[in-house]
N, C-alpha and C positions, 0 to 999 in steps of 0.2 A: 504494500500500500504506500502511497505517496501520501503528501502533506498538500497537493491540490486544491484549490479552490478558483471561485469565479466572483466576481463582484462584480455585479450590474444593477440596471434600476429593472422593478416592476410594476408597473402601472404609476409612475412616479415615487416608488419611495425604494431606498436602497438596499438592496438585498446581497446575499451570498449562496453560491450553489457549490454543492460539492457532490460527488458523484463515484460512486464505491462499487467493485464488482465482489460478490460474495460466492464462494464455490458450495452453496445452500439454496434449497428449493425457496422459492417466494415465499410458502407459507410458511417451512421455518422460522424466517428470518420476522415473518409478520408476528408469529407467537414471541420475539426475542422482543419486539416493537412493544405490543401489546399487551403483555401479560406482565402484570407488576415486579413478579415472581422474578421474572426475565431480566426487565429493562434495567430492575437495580444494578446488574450489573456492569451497563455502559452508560446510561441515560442518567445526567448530572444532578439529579433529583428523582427521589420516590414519584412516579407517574402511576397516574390512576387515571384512566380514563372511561368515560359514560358512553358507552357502544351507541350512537347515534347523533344526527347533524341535530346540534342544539344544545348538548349535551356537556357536561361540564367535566374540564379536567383539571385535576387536584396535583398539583407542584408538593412536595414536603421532603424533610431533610437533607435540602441543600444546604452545604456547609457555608455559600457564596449569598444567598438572598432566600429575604424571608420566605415563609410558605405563601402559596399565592394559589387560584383558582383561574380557568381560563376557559373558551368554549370551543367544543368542536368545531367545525369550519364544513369540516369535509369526510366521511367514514364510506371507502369503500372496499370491505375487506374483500380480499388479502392485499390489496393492490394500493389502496389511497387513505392516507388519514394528513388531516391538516387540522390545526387549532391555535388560540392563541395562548400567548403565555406573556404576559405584562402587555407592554405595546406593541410588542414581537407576533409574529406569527410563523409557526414549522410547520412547513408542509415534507410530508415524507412519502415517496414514490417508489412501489418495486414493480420490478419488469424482469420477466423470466427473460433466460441468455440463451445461448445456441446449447449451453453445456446443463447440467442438471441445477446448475446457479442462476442467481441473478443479479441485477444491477439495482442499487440504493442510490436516489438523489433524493436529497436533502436539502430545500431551499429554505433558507430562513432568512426574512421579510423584516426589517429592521426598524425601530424608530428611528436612529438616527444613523450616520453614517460612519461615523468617528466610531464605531463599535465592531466594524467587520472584520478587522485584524482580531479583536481579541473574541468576538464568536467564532469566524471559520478557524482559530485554533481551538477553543474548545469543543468545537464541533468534530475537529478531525483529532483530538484526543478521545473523545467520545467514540466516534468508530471504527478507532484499532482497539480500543477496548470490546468494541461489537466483535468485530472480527475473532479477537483472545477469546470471548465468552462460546460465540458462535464454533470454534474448534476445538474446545473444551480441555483451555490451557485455566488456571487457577486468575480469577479475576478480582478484583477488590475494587474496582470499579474506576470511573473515572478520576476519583479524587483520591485514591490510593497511592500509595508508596511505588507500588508495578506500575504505575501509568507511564505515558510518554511523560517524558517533561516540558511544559507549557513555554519557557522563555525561548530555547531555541528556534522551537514550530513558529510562534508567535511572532519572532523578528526575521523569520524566512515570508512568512505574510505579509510583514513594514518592507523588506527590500522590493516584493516585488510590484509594490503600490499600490496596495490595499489601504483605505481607508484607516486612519490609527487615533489614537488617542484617548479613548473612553478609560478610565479607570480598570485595571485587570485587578485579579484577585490574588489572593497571598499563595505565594509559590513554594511556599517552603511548609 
């Protein structure tokens, strides 16, 4: 896996895309998405999600920001779930491959712009952590001690003109 991302606008506000191939059926990887059980172990926060467009989903014990609540946008299982989470919105896409895998994009819709550096790296912390969980290497999650390390990804992001400056979280 690379440290990849995209920064662009959508519909006017500033986004980042990142796009993962997974050597795992679609529906696996949607139960690793989906199931609380799962995501604790990549997803930067305890996610609980309300299986339907309307529906609310519950952010908790993130080490980085309080617990918070947010609404579904979008639920097309196996395939589509979008929701929002502060002023942010994730939308998360899989697409079966040629091979028994598939492809993860991962858009997330920004309030501001000055934040894409430090989301698409903890975005793309978050999905070698997918990946370690999904191969079923010992995970402690994105905020664990085994995680990538956040300052290098993160200033590989600032070189290559990614939006920077929002406040990052404690690294140590």
């Amino acid at each position: 896996m690379n440290y990849s991302g995209t920064y662009f606008e959508l519909e006017g506000r500033p986004a980042v895309r990142l796009v993962r191939h997974f050597s795992h059926s679609v529906d696996r990887v949607w139960a690793a998405i989906i199931n609380p059980e799962e995501s604790r172990h990549w997803f930067p926060s305890t996610l609980v999600i309300e299986p339907r467009v309307g529906g609310v989903a519950r952010f908790s014990d993130d080490p980085n920001t309080p617990d918070s609540t947010g609404t579904v946008l979008s639920y097309e299982p196996p395939r589509r779930i979008e929701f929002t989470w502060g002023a942010d919105e994730v939308h998360i896409q899989l697409e079966s491959g040629d091979d028994d895998g598939c492809t993860l994009t991962l858009t997330n819709v920004l309030e501001a712009a000055d934040t894409a550096a430090r989301n698409s790296t903890g975005w793309t912390v978050c999905l070698l952590e997918l990946d370690k969980f999904l191969a079923g290497t010992p995970t402690t999650g994105p905020h664990g001690a085994d995680a990538a390390p956040f300052e290098p990804i993160y200033q590989e992001f600032v070189r290559a003109g990614v939006p920077s400056g929002a406040p990052i979280p404690p690294t140590d």
